[in-house]
PDB file with SEQRES, HELIX, SHEET and CRYST1 records, atoms N, CA, C and O in Angstrom:
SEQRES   1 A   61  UNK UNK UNK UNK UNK UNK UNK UNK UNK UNK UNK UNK UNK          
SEQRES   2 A   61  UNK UNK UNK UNK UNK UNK UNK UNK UNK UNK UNK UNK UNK          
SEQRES   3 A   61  UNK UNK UNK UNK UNK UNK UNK UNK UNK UNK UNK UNK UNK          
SEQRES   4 A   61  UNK UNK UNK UNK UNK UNK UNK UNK UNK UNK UNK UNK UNK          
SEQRES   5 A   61  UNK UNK UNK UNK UNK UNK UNK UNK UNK                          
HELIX    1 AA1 UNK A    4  UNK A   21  1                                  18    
HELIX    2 AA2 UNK A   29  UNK A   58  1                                  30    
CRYST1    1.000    1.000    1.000  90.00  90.00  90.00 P 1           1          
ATOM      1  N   UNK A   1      17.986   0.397  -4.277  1.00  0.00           N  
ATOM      2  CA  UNK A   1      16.927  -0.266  -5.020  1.00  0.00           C  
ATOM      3  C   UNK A   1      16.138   0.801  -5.775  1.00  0.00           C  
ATOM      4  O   UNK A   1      15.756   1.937  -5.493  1.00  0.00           O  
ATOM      5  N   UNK A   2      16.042   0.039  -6.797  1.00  0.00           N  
ATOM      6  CA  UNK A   2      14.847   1.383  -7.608  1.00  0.00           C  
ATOM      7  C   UNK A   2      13.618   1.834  -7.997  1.00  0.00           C  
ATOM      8  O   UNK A   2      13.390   1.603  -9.185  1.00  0.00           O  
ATOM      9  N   UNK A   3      12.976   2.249  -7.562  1.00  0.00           N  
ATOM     10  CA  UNK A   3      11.541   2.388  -7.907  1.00  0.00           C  
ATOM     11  C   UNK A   3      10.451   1.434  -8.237  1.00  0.00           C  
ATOM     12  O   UNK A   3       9.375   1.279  -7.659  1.00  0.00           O  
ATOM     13  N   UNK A   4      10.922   0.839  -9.252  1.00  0.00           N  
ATOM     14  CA  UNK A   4      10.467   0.222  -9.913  1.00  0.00           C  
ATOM     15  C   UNK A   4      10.667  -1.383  -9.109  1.00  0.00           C  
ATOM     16  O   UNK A   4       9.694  -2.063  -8.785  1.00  0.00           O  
ATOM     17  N   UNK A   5      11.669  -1.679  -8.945  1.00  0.00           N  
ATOM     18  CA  UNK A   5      12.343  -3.047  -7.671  1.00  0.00           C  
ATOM     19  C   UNK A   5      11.452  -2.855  -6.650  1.00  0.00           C  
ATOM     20  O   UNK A   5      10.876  -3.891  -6.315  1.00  0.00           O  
ATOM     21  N   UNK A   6      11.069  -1.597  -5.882  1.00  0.00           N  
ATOM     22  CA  UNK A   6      10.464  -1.388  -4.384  1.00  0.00           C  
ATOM     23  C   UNK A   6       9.277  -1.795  -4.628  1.00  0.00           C  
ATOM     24  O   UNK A   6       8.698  -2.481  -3.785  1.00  0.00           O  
ATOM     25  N   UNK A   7       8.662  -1.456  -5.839  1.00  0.00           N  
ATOM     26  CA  UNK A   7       7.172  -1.202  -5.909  1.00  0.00           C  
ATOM     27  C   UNK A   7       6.847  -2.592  -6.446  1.00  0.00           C  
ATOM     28  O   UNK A   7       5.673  -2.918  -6.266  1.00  0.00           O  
ATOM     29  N   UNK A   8       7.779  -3.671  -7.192  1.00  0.00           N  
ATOM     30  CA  UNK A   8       7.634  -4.868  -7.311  1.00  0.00           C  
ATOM     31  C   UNK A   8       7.717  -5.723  -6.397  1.00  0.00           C  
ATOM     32  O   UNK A   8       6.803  -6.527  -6.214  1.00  0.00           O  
ATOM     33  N   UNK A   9       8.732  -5.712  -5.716  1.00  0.00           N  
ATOM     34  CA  UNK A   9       8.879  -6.254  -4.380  1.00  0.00           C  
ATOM     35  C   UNK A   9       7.593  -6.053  -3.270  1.00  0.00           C  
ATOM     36  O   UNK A   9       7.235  -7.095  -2.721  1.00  0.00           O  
ATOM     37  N   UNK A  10       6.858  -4.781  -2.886  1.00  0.00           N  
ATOM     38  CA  UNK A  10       5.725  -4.284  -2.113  1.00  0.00           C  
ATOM     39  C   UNK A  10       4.756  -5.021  -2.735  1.00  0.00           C  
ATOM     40  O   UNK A  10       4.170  -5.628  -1.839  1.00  0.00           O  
ATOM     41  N   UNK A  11       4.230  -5.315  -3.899  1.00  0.00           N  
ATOM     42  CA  UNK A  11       3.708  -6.138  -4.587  1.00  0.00           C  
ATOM     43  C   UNK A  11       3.634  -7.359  -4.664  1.00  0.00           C  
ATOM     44  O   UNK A  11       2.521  -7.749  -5.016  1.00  0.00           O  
ATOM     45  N   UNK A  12       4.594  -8.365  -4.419  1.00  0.00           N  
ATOM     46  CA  UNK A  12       4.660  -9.700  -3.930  1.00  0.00           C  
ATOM     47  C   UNK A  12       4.383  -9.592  -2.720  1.00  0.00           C  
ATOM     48  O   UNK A  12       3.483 -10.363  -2.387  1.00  0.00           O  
ATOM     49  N   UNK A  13       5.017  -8.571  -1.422  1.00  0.00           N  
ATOM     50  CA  UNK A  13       4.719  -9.109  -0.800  1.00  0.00           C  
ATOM     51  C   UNK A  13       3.126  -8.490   0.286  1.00  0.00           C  
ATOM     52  O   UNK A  13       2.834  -8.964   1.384  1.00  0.00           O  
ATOM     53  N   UNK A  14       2.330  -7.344  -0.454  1.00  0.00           N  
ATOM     54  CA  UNK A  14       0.943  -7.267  -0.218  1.00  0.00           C  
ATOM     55  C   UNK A  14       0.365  -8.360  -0.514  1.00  0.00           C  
ATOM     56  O   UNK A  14      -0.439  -8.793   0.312  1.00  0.00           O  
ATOM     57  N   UNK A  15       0.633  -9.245  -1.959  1.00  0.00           N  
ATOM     58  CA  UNK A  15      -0.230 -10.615  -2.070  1.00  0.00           C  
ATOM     59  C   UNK A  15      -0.010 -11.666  -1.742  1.00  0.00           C  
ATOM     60  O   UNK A  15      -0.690 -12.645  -2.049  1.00  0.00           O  
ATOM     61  N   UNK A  16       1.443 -11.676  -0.736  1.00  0.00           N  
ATOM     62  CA  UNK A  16       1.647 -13.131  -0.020  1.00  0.00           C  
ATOM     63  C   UNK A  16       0.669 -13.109   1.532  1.00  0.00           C  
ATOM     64  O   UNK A  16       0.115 -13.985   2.196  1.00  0.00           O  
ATOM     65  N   UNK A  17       0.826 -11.535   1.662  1.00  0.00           N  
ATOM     66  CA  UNK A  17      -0.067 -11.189   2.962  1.00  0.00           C  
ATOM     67  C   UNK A  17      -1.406 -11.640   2.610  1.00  0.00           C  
ATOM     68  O   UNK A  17      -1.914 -12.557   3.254  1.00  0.00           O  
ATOM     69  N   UNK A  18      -2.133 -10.985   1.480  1.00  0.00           N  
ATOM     70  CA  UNK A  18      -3.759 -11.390   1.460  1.00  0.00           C  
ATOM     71  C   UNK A  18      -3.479 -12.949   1.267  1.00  0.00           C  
ATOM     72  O   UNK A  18      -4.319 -13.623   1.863  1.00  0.00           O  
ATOM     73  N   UNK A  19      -2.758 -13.510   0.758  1.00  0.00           N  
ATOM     74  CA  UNK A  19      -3.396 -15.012   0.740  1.00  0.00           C  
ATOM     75  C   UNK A  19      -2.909 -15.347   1.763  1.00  0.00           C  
ATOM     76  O   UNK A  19      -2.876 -16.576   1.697  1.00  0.00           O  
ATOM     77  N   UNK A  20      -2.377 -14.942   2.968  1.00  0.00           N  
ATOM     78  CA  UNK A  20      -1.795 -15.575   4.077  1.00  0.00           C  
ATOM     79  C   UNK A  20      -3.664 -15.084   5.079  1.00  0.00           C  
ATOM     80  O   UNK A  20      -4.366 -15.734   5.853  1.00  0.00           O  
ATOM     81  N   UNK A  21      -3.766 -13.915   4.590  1.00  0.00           N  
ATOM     82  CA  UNK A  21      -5.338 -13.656   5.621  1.00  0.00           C  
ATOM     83  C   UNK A  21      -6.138 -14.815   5.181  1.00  0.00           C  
ATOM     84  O   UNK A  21      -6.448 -15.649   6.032  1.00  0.00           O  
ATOM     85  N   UNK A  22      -6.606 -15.009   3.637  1.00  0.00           N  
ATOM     86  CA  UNK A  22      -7.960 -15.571   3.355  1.00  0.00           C  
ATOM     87  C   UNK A  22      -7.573 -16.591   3.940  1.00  0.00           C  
ATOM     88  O   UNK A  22      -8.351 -17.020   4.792  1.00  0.00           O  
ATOM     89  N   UNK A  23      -6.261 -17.360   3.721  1.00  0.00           N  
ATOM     90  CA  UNK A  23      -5.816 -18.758   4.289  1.00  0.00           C  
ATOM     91  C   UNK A  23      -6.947 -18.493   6.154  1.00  0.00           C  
ATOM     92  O   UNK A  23      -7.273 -19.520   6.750  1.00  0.00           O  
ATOM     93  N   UNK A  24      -7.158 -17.761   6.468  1.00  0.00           N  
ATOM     94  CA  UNK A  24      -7.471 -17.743   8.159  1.00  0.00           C  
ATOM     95  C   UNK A  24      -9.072 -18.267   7.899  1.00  0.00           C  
ATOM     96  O   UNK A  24      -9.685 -18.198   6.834  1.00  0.00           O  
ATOM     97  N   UNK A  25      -9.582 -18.832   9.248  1.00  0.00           N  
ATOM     98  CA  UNK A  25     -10.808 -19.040   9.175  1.00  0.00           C  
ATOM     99  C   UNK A  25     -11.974 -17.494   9.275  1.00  0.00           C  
ATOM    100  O   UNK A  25     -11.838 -16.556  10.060  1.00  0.00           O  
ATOM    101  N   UNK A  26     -12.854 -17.629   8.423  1.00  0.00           N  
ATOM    102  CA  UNK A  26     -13.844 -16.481   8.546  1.00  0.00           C  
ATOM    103  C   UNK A  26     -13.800 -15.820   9.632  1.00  0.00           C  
ATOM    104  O   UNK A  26     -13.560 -14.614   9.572  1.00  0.00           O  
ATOM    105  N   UNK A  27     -14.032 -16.479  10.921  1.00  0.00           N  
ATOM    106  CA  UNK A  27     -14.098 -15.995  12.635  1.00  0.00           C  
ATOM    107  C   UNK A  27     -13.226 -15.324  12.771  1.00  0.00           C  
ATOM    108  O   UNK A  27     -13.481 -14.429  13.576  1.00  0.00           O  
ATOM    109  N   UNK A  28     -11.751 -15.266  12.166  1.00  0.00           N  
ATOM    110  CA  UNK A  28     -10.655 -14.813  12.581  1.00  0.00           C  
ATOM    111  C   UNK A  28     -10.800 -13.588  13.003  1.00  0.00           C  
ATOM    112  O   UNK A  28     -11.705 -13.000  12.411  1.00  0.00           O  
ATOM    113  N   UNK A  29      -9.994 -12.680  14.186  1.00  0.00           N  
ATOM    114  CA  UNK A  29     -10.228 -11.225  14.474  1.00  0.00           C  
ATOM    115  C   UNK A  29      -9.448 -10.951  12.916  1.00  0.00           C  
ATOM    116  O   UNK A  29      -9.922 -10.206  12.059  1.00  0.00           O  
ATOM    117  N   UNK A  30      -8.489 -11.526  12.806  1.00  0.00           N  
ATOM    118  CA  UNK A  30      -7.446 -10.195  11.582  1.00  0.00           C  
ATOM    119  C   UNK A  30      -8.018 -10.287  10.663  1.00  0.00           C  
ATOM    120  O   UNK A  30      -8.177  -9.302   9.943  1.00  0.00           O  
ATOM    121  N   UNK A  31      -8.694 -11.867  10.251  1.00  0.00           N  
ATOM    122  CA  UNK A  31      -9.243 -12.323   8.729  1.00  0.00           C  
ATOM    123  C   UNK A  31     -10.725 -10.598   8.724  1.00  0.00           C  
ATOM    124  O   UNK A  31     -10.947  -9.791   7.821  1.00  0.00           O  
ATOM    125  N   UNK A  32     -11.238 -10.691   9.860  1.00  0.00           N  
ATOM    126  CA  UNK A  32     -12.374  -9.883   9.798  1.00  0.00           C  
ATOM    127  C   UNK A  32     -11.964  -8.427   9.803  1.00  0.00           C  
ATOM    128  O   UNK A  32     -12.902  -7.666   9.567  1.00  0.00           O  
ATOM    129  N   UNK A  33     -10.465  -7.694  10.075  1.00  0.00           N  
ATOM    130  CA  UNK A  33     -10.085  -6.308  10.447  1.00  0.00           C  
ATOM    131  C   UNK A  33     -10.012  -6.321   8.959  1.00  0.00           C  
ATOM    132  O   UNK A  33     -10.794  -5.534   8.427  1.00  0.00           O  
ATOM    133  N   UNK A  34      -9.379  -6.914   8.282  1.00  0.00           N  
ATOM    134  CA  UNK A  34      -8.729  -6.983   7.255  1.00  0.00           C  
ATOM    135  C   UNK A  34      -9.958  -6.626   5.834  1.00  0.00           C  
ATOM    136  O   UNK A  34      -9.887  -5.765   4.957  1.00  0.00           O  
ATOM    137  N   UNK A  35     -10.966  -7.630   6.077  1.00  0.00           N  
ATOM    138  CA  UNK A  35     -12.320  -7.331   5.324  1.00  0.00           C  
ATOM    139  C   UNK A  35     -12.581  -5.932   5.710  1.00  0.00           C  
ATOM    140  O   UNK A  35     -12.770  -5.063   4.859  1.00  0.00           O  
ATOM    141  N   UNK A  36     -12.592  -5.712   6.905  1.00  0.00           N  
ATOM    142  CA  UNK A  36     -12.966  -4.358   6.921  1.00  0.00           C  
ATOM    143  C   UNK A  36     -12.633  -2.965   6.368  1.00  0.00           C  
ATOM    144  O   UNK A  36     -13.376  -2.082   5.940  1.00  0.00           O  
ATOM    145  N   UNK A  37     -11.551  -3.016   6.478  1.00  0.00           N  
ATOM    146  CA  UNK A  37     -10.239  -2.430   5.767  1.00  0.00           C  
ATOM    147  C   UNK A  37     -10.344  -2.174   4.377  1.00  0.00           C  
ATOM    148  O   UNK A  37     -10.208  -1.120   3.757  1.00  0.00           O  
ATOM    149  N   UNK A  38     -10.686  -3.661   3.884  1.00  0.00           N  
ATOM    150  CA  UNK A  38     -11.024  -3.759   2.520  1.00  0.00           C  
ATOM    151  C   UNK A  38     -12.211  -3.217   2.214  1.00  0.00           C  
ATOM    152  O   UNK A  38     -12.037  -2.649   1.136  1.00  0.00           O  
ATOM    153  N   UNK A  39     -12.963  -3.121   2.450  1.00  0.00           N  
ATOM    154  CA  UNK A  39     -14.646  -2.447   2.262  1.00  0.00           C  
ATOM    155  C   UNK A  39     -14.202  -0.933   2.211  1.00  0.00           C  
ATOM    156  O   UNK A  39     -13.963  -0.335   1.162  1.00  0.00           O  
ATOM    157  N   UNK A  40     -14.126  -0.419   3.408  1.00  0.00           N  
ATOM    158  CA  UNK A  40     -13.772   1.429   3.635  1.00  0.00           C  
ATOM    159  C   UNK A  40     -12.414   1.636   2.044  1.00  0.00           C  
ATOM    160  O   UNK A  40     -12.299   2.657   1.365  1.00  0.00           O  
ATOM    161  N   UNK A  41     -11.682   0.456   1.887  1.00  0.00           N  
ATOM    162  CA  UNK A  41     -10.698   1.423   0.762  1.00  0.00           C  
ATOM    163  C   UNK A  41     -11.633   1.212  -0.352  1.00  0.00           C  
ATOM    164  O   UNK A  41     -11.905   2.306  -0.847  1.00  0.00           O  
ATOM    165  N   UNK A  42     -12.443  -0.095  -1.152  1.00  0.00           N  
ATOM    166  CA  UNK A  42     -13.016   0.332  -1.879  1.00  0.00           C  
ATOM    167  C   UNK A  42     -14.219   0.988  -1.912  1.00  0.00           C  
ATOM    168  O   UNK A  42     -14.996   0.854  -2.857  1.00  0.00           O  
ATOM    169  N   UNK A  43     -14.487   1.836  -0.760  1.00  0.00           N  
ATOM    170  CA  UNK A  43     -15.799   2.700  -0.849  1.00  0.00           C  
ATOM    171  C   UNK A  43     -14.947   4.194  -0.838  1.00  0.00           C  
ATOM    172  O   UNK A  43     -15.534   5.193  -1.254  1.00  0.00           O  
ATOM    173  N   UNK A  44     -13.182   4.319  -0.216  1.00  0.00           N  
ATOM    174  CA  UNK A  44     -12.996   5.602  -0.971  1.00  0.00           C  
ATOM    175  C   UNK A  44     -12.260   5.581  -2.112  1.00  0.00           C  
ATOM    176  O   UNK A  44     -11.642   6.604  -2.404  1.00  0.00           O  
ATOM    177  N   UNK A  45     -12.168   4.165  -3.162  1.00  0.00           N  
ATOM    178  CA  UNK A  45     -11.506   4.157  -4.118  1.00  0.00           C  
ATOM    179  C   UNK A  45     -13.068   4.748  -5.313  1.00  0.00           C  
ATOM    180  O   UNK A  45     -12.844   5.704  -6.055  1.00  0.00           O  
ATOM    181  N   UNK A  46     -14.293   4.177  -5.343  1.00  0.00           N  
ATOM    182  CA  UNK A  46     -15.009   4.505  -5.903  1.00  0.00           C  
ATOM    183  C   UNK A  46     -15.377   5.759  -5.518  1.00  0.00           C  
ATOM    184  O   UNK A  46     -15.885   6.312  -6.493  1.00  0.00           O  
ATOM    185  N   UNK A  47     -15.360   6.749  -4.199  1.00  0.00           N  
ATOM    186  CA  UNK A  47     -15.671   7.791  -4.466  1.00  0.00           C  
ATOM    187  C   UNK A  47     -14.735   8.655  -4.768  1.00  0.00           C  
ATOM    188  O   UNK A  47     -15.187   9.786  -4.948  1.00  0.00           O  
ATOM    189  N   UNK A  48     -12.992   8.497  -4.959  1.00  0.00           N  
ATOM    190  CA  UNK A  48     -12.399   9.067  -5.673  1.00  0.00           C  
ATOM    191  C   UNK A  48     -12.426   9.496  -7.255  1.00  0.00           C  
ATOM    192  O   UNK A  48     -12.127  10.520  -7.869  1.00  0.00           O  
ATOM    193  N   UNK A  49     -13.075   7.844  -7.707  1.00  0.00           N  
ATOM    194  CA  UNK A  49     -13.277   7.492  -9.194  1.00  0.00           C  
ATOM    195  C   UNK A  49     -14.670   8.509  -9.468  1.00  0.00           C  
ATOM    196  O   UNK A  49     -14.674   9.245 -10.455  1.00  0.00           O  
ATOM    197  N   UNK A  50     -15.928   8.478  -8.439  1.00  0.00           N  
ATOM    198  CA  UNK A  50     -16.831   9.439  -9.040  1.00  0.00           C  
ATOM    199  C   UNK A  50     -16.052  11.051  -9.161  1.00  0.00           C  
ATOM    200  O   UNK A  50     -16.103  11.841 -10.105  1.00  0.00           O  
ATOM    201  N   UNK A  51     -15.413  11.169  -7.982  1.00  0.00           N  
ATOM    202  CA  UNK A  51     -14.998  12.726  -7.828  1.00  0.00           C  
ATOM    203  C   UNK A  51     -13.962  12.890  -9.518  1.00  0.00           C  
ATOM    204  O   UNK A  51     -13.939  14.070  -9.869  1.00  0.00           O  
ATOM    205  N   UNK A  52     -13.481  12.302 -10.125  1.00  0.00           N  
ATOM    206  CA  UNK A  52     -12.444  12.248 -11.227  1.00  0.00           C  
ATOM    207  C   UNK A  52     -13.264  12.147 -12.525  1.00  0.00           C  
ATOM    208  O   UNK A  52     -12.703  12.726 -13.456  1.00  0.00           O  
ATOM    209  N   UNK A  53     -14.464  11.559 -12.851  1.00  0.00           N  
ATOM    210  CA  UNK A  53     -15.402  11.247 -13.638  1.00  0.00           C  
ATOM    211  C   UNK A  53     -15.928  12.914 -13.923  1.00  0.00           C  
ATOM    212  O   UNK A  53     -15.774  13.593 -14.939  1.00  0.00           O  
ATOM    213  N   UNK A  54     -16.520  13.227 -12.772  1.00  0.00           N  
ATOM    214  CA  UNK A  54     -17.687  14.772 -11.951  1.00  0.00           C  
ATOM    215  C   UNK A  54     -16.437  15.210 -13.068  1.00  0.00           C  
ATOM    216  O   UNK A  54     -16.796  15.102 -14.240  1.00  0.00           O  
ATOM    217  N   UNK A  55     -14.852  15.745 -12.833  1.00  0.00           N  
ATOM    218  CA  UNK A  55     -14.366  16.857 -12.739  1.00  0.00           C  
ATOM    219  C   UNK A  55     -14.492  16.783 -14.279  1.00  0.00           C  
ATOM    220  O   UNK A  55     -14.964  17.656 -15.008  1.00  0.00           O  
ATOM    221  N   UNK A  56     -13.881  15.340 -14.717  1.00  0.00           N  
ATOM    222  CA  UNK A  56     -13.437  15.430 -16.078  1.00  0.00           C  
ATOM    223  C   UNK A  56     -14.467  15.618 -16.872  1.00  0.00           C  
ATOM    224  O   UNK A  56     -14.159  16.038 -17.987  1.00  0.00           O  
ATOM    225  N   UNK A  57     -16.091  15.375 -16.589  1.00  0.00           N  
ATOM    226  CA  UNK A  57     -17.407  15.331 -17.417  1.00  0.00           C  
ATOM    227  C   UNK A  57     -17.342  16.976 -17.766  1.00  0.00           C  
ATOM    228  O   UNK A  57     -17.385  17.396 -18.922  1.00  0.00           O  
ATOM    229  N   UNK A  58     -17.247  17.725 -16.739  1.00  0.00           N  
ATOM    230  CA  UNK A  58     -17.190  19.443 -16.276  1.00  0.00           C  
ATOM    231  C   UNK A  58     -16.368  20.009 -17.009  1.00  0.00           C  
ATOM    232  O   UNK A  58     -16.656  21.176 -17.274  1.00  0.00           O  
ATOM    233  N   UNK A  59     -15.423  19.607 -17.450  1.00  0.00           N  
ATOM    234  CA  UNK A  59     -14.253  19.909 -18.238  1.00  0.00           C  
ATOM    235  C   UNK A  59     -14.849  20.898 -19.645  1.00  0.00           C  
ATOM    236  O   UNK A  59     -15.228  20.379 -20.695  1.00  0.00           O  
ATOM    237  N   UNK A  60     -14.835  21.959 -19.463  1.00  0.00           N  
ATOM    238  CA  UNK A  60     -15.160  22.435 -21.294  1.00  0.00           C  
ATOM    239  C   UNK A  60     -14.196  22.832 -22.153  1.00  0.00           C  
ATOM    240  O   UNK A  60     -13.451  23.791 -21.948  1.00  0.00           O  
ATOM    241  N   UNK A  61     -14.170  21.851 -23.498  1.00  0.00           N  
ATOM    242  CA  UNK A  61     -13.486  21.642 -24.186  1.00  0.00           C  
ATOM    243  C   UNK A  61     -13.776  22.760 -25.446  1.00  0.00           C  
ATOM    244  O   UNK A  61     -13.074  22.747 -26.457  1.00  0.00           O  
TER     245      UNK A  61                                                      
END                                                                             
């Protein structure tokens, strides 16, 4: 399979998973690991994005 197949395929099936979580009731333990999960990646996806912003602003052209 090729690259491009794996990473499409991983792709259907990360978003059959999230709509299989939200499908859970709020209370759920996984529905709630899962939020959690989700919070910590986008708090180190935005501080990757500041650290990439910082370098490239610094940059002298």
């Amino acid at each position: 399979m090729s690259v491009k197949g794996w990473a499409v395929t991983a792709g259907i099936g990360m978003a059959a998973g999230a709509v299989a979580v939200l499908m859970m009731p709020r209370n759920n333990p996984t529905r709630r690991l899962a939020a959690k999960a989700a919070n910590k990646m986008e708090d180190v996806a935005w501080k990757v994005s500041d650290a990439v912003s910082d370098k490239i602003d610094n940059l002298d052209m």
